[in-house]
Backbone bond lengths (Angstrom), bond angles and torsions (degrees), N, CA, C in turn:
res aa  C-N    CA-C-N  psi(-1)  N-CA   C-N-CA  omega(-1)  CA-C   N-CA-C  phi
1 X - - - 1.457 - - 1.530 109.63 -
2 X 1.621 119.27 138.66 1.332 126.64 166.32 1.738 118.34 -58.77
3 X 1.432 108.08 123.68 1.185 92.72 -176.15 1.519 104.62 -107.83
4 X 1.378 123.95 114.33 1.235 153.11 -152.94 1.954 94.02 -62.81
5 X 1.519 131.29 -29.27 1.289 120.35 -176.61 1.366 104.56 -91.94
6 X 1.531 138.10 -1.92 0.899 149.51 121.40 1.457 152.75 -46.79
7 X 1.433 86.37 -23.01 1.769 86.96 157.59 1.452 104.72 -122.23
8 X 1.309 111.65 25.70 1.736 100.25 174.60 1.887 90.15 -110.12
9 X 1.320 92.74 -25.17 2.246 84.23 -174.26 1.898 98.76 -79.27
10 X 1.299 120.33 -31.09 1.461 124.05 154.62 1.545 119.69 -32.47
11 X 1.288 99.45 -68.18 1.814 113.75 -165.18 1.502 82.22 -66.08
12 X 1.363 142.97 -40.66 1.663 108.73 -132.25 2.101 89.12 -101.22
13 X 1.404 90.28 -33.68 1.914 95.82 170.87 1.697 106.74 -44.67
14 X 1.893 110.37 -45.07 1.667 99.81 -173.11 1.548 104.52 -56.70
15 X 1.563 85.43 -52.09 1.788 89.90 -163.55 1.615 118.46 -53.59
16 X 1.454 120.49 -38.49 1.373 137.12 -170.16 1.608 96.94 -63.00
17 X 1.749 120.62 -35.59 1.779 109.76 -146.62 1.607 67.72 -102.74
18 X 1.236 163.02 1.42 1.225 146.57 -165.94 1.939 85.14 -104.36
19 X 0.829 109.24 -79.22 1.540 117.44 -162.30 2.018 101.62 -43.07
20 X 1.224 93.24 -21.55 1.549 94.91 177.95 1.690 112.88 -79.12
21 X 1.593 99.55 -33.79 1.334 83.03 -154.56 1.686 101.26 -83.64
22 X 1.486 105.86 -16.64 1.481 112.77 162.73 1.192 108.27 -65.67
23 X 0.873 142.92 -42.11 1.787 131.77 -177.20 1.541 97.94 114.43
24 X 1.117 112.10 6.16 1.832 93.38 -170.37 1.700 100.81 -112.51
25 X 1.266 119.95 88.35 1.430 120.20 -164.48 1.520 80.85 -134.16
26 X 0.964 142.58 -71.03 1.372 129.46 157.43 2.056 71.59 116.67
27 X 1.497 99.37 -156.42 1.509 130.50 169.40 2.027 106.60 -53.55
28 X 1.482 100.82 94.27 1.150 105.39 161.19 1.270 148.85 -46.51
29 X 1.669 121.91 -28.86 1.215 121.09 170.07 1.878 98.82 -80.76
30 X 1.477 128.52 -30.64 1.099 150.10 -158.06 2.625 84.52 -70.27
31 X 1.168 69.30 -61.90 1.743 74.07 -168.33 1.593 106.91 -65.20
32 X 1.209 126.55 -43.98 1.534 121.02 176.11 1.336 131.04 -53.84
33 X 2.336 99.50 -31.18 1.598 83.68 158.76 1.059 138.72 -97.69
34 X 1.510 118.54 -15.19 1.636 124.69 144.22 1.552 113.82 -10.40
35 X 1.541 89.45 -80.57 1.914 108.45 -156.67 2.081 80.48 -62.07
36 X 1.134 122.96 -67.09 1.526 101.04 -173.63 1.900 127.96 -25.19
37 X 1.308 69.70 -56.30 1.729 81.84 -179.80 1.339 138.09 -53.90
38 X 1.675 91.51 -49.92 1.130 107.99 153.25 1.479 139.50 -28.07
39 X 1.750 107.82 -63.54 1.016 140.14 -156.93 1.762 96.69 -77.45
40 X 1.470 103.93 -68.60 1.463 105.09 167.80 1.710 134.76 -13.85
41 X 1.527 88.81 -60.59 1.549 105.89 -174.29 1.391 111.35 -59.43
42 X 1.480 117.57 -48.17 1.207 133.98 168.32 1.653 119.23 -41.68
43 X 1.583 98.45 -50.50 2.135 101.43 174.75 1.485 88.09 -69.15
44 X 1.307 138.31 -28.46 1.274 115.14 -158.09 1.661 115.11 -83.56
45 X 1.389 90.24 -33.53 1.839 94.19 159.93 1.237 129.61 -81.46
46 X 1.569 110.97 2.17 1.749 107.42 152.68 1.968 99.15 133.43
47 X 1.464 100.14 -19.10 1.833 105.05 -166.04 1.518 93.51 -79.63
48 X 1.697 100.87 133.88 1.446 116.00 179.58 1.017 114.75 -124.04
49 X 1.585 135.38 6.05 1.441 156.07 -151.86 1.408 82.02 -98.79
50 X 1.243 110.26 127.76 1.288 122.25 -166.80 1.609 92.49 -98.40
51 X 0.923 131.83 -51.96 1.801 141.66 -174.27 1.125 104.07 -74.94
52 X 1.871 136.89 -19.33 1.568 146.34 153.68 1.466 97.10 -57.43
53 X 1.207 111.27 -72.32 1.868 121.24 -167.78 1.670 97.69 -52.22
54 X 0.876 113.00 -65.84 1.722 106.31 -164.91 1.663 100.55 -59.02
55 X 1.390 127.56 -45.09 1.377 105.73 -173.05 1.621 123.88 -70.99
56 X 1.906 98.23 -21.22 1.383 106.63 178.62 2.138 98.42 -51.19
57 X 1.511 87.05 -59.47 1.753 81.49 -160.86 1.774 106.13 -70.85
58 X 1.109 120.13 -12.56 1.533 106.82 170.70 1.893 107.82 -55.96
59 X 1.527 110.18 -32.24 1.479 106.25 -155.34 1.871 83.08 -71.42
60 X 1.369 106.30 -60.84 1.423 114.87 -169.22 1.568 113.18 -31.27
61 X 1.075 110.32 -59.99 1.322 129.35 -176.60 1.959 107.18 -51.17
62 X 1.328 109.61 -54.36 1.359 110.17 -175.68 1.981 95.87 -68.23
63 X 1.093 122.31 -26.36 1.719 108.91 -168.69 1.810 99.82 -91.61
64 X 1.718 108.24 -19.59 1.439 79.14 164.66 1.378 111.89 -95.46
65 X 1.530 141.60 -9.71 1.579 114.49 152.96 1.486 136.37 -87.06
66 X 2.011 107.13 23.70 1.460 104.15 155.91 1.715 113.02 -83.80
67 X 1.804 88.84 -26.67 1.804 87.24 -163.96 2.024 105.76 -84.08
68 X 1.351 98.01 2.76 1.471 109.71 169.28 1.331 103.65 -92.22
69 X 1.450 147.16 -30.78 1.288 159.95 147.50 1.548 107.73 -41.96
70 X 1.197 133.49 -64.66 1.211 132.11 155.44 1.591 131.14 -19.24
71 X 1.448 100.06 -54.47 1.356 129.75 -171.63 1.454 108.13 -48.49
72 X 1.449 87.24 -53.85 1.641 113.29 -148.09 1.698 111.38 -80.92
């Protein structure tokens, strides 16, 4: 059996070492609960693709710090 806290600490490591190695990680406690949240909602609607989940919340994550760019 998939164990669901296992592919959410998976997805958020892709997403976290990607956004790092681009430089766009911005505020760390700020990005971990995004990409968490993100990621969560996603096992909770059934997606276990660990490389699906992390890229879903990389996109999320980059459109909420353009529309925080916007803001600002």
């Amino acid at each position: 059996m998939i164990n669901p806290y296992h592919i959410v600490e998976n997805s958020i490591h892709i997403a976290w070492d990607y956004l790092e190695a681009t430089d766009e990680l911005g505020d760390p406690e700020e990005a971990s609960q995004l990409l968490l949240n993100e990621i969560q909602s996603m096992v909770r609607g059934g997606e276990t693709r660990p490389l699906m989940l992390s890229n879903r919340a990389i996109v999320a994550y980059k459109k909420y710090r353009h529309r925080l760019a916007l803001v600002s």
